[in-house]
MINU-395474 format. One line per 4 residues: their letters; for each residue x negated, y, z negated of C-alpha. Coordinates in nm, 4 decimals. Layout:
<dodos>
A = X/Y/Z ~ ...
</dodos>
This chain:
<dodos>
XXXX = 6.9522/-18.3402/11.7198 ~ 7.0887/-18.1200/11.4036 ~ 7.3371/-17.9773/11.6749 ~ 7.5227/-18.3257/11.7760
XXXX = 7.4828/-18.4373/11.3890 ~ 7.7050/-18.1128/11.2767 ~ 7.9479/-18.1976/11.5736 ~ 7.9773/-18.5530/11.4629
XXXX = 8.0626/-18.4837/11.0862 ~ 8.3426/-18.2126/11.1836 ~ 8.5201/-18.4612/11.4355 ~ 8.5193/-18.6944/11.1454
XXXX = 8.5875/-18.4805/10.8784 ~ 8.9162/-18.3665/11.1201 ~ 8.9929/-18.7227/11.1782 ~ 8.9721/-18.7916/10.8309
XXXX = 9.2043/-18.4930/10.6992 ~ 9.5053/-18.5500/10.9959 ~ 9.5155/-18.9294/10.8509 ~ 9.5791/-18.8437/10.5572
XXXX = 9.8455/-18.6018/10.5984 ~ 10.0212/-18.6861/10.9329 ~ 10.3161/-18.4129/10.8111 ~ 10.2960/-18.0743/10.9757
XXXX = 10.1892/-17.8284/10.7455 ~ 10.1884/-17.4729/10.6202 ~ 9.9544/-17.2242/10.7885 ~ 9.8240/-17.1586/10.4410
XXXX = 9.7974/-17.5283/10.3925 ~ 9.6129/-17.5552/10.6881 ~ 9.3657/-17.2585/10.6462 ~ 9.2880/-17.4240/10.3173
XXXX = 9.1843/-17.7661/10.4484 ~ 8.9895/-17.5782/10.7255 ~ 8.7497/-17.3850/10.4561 ~ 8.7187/-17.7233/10.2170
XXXX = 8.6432/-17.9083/10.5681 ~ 8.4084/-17.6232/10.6640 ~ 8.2177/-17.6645/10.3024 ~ 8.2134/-18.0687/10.3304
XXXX = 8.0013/-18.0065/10.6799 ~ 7.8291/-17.7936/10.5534 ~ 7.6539/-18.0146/10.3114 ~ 7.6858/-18.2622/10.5367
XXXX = 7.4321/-18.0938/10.7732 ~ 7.1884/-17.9951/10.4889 ~ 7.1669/-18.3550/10.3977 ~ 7.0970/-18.4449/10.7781
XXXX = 6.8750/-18.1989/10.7999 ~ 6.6787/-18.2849/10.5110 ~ 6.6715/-18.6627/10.6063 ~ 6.4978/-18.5711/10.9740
XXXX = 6.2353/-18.3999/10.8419 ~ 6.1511/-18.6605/10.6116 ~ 6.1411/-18.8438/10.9432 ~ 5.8894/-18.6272/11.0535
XXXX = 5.6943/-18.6120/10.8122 ~ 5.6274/-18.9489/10.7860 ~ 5.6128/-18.9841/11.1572 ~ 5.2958/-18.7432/11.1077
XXXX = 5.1491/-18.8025/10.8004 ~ 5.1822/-19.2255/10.7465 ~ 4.9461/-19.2775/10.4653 ~ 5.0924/-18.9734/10.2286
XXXX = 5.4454/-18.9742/10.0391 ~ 5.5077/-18.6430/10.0729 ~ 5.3351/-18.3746/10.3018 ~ 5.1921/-18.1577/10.0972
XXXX = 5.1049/-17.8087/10.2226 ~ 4.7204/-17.7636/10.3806 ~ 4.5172/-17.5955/10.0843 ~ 4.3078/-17.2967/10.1131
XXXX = 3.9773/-17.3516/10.1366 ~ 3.8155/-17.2478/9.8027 ~ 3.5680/-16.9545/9.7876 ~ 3.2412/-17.0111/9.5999
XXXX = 3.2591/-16.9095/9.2740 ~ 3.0032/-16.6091/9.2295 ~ 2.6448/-16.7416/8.9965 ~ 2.7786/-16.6204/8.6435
XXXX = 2.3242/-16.6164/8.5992 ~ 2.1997/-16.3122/8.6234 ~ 1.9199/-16.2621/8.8316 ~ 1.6640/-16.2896/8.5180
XXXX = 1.8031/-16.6357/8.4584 ~ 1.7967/-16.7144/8.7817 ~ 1.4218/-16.6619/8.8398 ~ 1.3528/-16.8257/8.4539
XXXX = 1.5387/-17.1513/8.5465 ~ 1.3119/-17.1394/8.9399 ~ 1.0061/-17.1306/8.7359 ~ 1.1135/-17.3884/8.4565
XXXX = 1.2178/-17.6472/8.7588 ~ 0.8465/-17.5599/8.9178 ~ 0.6804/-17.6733/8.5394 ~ 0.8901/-17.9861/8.5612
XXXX = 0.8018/-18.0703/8.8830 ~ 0.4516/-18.0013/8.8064 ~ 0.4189/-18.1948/8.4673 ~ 0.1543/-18.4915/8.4819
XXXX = 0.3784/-18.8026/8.5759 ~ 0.2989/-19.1650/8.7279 ~ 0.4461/-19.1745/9.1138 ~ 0.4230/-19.5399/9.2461
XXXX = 0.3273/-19.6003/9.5688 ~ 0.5837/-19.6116/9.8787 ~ 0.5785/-20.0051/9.9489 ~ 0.3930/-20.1147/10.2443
XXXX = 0.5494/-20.1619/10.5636 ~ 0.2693/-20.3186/10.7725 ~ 0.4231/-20.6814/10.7853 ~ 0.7879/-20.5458/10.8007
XXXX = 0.9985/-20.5235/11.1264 ~ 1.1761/-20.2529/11.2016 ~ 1.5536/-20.3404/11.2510 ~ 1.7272/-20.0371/11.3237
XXXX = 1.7134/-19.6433/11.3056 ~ 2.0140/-19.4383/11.1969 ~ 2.1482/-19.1124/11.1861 ~ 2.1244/-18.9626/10.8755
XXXX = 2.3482/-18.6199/10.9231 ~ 2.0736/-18.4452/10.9177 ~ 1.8732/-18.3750/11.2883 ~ 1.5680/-18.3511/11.0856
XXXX = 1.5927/-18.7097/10.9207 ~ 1.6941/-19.0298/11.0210 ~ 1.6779/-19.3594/10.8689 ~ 1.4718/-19.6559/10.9410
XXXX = 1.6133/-20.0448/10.8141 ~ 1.3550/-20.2858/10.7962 ~ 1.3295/-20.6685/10.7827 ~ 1.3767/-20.7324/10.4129
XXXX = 1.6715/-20.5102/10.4017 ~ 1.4501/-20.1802/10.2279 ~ 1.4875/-19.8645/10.4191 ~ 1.3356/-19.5125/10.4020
XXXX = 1.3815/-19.1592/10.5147 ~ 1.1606/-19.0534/10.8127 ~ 1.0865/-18.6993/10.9375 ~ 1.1853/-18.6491/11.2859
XXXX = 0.9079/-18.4470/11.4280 ~ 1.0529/-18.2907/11.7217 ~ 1.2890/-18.0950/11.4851 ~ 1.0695/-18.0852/11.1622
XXXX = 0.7335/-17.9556/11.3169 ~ 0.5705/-17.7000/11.1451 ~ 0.3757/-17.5273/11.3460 ~ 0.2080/-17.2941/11.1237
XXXX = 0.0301/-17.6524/10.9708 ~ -0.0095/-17.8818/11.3294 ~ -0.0500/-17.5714/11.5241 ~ -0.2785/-17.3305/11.3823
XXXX = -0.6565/-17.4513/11.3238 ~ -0.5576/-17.7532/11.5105 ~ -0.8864/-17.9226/11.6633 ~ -0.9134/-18.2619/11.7632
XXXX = -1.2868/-18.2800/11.8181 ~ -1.4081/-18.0069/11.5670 ~ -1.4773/-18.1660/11.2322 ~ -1.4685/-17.7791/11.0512
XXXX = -1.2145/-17.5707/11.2354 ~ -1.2098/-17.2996/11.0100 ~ -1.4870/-17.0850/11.0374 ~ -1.3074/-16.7874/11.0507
XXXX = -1.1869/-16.8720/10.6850 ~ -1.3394/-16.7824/10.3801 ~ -1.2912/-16.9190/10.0421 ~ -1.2114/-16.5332/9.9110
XXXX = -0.9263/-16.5415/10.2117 ~ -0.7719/-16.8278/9.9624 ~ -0.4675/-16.7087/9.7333 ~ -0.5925/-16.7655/9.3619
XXXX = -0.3404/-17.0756/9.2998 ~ -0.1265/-17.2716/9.5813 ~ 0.1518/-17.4303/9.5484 ~ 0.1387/-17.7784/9.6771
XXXX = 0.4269/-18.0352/9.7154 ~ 0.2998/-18.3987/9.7163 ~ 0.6139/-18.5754/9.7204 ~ 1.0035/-18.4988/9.7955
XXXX = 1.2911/-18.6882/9.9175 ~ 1.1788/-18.7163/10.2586 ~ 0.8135/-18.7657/10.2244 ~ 0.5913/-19.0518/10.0350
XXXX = 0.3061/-19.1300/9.8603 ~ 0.0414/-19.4362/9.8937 ~ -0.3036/-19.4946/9.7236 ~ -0.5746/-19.4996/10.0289
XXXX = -0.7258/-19.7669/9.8582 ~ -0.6495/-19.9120/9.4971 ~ -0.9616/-19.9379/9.3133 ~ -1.2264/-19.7958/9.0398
XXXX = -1.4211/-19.5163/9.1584 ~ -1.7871/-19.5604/9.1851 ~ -1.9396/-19.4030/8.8272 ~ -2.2183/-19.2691/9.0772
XXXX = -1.9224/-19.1966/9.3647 ~ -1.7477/-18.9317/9.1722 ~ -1.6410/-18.5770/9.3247 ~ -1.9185/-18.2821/9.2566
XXXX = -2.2523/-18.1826/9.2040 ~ -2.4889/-18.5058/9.1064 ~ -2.8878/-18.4156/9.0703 ~ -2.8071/-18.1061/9.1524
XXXX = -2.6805/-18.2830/9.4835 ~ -2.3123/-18.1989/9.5867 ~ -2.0737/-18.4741/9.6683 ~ -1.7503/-18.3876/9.7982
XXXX = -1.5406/-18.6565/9.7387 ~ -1.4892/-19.0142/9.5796 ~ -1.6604/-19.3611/9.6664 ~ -1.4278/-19.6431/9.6492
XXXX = -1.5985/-19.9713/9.6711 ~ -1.4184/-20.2304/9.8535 ~ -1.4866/-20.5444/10.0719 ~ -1.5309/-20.4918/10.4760
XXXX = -1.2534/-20.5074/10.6422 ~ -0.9794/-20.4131/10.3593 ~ -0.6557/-20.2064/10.4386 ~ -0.6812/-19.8229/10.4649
XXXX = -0.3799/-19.6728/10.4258 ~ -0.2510/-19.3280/10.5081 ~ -0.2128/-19.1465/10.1572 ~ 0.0688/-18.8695/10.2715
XXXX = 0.2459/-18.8437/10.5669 ~ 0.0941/-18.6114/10.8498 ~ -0.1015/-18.6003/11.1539 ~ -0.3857/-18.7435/11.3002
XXXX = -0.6523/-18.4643/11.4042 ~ -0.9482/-18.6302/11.3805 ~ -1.0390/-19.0344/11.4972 ~ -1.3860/-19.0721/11.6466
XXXX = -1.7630/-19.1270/11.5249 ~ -1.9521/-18.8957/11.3193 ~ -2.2538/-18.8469/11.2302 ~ -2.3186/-18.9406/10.8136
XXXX = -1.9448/-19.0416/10.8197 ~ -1.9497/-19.2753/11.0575 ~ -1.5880/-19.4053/11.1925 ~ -1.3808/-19.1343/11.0135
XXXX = -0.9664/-19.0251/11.0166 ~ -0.8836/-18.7349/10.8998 ~ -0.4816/-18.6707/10.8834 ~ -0.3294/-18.2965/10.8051
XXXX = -0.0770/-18.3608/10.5841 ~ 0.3408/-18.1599/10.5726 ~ 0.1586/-17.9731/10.2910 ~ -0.0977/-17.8392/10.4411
XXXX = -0.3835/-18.0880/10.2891 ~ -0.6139/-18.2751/10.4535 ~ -0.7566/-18.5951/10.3969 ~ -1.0596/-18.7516/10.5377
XXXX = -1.1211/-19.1429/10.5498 ~ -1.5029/-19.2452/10.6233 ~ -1.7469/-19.5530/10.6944 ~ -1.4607/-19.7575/10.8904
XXXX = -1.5208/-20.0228/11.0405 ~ -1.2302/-20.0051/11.2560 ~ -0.9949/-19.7034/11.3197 ~ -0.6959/-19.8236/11.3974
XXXX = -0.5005/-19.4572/11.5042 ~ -0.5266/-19.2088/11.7682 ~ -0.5418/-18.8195/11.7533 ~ -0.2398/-18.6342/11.7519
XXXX = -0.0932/-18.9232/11.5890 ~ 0.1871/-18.8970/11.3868 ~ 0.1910/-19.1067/11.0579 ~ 0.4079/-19.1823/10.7690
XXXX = 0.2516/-19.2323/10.4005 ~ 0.1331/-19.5998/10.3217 ~ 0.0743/-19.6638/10.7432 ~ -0.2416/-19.8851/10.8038
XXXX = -0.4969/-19.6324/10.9716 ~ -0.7946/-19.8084/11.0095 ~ -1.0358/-20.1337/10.8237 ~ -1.2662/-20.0743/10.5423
XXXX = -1.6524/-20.0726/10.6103 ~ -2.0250/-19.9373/10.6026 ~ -2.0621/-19.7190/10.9024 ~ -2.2936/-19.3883/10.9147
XXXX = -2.4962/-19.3410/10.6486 ~ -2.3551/-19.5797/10.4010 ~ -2.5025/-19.7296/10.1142 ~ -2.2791/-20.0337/10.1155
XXXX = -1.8855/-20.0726/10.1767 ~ -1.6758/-19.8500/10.0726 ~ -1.4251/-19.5848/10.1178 ~ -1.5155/-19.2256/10.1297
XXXX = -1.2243/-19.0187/10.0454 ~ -1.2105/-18.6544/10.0424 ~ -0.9043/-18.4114/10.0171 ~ -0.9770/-18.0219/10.1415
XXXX = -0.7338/-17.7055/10.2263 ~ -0.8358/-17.4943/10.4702 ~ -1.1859/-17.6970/10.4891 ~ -1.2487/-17.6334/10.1118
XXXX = -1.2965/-17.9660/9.9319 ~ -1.1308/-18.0182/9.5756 ~ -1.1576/-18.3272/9.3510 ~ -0.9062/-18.5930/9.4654
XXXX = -0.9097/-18.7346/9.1135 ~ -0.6681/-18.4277/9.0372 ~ -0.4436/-18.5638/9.2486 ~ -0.4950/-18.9623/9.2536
XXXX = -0.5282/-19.2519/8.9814 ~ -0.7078/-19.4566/9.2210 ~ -0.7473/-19.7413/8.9747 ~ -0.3937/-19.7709/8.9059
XXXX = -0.2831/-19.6425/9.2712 ~ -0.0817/-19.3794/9.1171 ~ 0.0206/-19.0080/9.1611 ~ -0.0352/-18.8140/8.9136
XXXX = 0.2320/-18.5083/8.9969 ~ 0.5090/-18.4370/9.2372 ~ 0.4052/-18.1008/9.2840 ~ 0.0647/-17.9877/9.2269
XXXX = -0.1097/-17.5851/9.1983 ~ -0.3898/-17.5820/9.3533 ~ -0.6314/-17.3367/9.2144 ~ -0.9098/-17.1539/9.3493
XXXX = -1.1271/-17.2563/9.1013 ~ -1.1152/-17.6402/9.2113 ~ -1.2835/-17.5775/9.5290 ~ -1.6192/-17.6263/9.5873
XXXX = -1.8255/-17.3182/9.7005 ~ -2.0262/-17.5538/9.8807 ~ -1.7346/-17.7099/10.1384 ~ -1.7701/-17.5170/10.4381
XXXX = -1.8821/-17.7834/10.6137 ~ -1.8813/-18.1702/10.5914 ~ -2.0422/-18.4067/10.3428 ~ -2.4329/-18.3976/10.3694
XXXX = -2.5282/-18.7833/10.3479 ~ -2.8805/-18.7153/10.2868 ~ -2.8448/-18.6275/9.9863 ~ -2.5792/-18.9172/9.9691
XXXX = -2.8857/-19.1252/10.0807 ~ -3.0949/-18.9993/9.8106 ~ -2.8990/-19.0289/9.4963 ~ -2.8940/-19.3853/9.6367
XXXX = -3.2651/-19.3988/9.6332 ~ -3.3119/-19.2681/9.3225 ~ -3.0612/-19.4452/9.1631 ~ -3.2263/-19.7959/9.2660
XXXX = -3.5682/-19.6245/9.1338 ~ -3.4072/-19.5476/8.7846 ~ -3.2629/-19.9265/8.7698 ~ -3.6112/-20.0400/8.8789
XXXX = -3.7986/-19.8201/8.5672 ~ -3.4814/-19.9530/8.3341 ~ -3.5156/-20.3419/8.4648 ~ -3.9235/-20.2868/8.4156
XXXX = -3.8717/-20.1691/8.0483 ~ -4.0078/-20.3715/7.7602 ~ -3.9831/-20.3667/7.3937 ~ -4.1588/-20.5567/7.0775
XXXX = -4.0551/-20.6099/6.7425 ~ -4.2927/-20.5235/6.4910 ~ -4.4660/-20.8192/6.2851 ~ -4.6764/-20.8557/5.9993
XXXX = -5.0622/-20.7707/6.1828 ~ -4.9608/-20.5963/6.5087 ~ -5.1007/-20.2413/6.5715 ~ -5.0715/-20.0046/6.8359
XXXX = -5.4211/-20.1147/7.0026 ~ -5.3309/-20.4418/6.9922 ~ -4.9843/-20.4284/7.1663 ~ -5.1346/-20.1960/7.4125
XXXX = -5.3854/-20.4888/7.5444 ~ -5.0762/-20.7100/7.5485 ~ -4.8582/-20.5488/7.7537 ~ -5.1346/-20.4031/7.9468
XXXX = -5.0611/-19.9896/7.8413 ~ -5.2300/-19.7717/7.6677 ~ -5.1772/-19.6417/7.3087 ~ -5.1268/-19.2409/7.4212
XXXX = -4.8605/-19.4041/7.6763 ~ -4.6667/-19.6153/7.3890 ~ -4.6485/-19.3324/7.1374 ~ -4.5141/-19.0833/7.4158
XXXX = -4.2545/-19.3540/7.4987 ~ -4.1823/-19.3425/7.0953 ~ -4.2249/-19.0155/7.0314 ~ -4.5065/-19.1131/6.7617
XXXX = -4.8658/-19.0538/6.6756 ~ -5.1269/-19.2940/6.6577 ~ -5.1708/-19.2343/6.2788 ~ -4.8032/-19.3621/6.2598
XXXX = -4.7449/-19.6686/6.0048 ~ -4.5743/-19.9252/6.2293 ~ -4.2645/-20.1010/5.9893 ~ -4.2253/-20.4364/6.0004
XXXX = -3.8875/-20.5062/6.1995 ~ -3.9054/-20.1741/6.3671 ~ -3.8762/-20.2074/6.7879 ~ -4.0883/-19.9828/7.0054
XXX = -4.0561/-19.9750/7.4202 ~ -4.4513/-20.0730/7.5456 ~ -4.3587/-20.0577/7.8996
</dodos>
């Protein structure tokens, strides 16, 4: 195109030049108009030229003004940290992470619809819409399987896979994520813990989790998210779920009445697993909760506000010390069964106790024949003597 373009501006140029000077002219004359005609195309041509590939350009690049040339792609800039600072700000992140904090619960999804699933960009994630318009991050498990947790120890009929682990094959602290971007938190059950429910030794009896009291029938809810190893009947526990968790936790959920998942079971935090009830060897509804690692029980209070339903770290070290030497097996519900018993003996004695108030004439002989004791018994229960000078006003347990 440049080619007929320069062809076009000489012939006119030429035209141009004979007009104006029909005369014949010198040679010198001539050689002269030749160069200034040769100059005038010249320009000509660089101002064609510079027109098409303006063309062009647009042509190529519509939504730009100009076309600017394609950057290199910028190298990372090198860590000016040195490897000392590096490490020191790792470990300051780790304390942040692990400070004492208040984590709500993920909301509940049990009367939402899922609408849609979407890509996220990331084969390991994808994201699920739901009815009221809230969405949330979801692992997917055929890419984000670990199989040193699902895999290894896995036993879907074993309550106490790990025989072959001892507490001393335990690293001294672990550390434990709770909670990231892609993975939730939800309270089991929101609720006071039983003052005679809590986690540990009780009468020299060990208890290795928490007692939630609740009505039959109420929600259960799956506290991280994880997989469903063990669904069925046990003895003591009666209906129980127990879910390993991404983290390598796992949580056990007993006296159901209703389970309401399957083993092998894949579930996200704050899924509905089963129906509060008083199955096995129950004193009365309620949840019993227990969290373990590697079969070792720990308190779940570390981990759980279960009044408030709250989390009480994102990140949590989990230290040798917390478990109990005791947990290499499940929860013994006889002696469950017996705290009960003597519990309900120690509010009998407390509900049978009685008390006077000293008047003007009473002696220890005479409130014994009231209250149909003897005066040995009411000065042990006083820690007096019989010689003691009873005080008007003064109040002394008889019974």
């Amino acid at each position: 195109m440049k080619k007929y373009l320069l062809l076009f501006a000489a012939l006119s140029l030429a035209s141009a030049a004979t007009a104006r000077n029909p005369r014949k002219t010198s040679r010198a004359a001539r050689l002269q108009a030749a160069e200034a005609a040769a100059d005038s195309l010249r320009a000509v041509t660089t101002r064609q030229a510079a027109v098409i590939d303006s063309l062009q350009c647009i042509a190529v690049c519509p939504e730009e003004e100009e076309c600017a040339p394609a950057e290199e792609p910028r190298r990372a800039e090198p860590d000016p940290r040195t490897p000392e600072q590096i490490a020191a700000d790792s470990v300051a992140d780790m304390r942040r992470r692990m400070e004492r904090k208040e984590i709500r619960s993920t909301f509940d999804t049990e009367s939402l619809t899922v609408i849609d699933t979407l890509d996220s960009g990331n084969e390991a994630l994808y994201v699920v819409l739901f009815s009221d318009n809230s969405w949330k991050y979801v692992r997917n498990r055929e890419v984000a399987k670990d199989s040193t947790i699902f895999e290894k120890y896995w036993d879907t009929k074993s309550l106490f896979p790990y025989s072959s682990v001892t507490k001393a094959d335990i690293p001294e602290s672990v550390v434990v994520t709770l909670v990231d971007s892609a993975s939730g938190f939800h309270y089991p059950y929101k609720g006071a813990v039983n003052p005679r429910g809590k986690f540990g030794l009780r009468r020299g009896r060990r208890h290795q989790g928490v007692d939630l009291p609740l009505r039959m029938r109420d929600t259960i809810y799956a506290t991280f998210c994880g997989r469903v190893r063990i669904s069925q009947t046990v003895r003591g526990y009666g209906n129980l779920v127990i879910i390993r968790h991404d983290n390598g936790l796992e949580t056990y959920y007993g006296h159901l009445a209703e389970r309401l998942v399957e083993p092998n079971q894949w579930v996200e935090a704050g899924e509905v697993i089963g129906l509060g009830g008083s199955t096995g060897r129950s004193t009365g509804p309620h949840l019993h909760f227990e969290t373990r690692y590697y079969g070792q029980s720990f308190d779940p209070e570390r981990l759980i506000d279960f009044k408030r339903g709250i989390l009480n770290r994102e990140v949590f070290l989990l230290k040798r010390s917390f478990l109990s030497i005791y947990s290499n097996a499940g929860q013994d519900f006889d002696d469950e069964e017996a705290n009960e018993k003597q519990d309900k003996q120690e509010a009998a004695e407390r509900a049978a106790m009685r008390y006077h108030k000293i008047r003007s004439g009473d002696t220890l002989g005479h409130l014994a024949v009231k209250y149909g004791t003897t005066v040995k018994r009411i000065c042990a229960l006083n820690g007096i003597k019989p010689t003691t000078t009873l005080r008007i006003g003064r109040t002394l347990r008889v019974r």
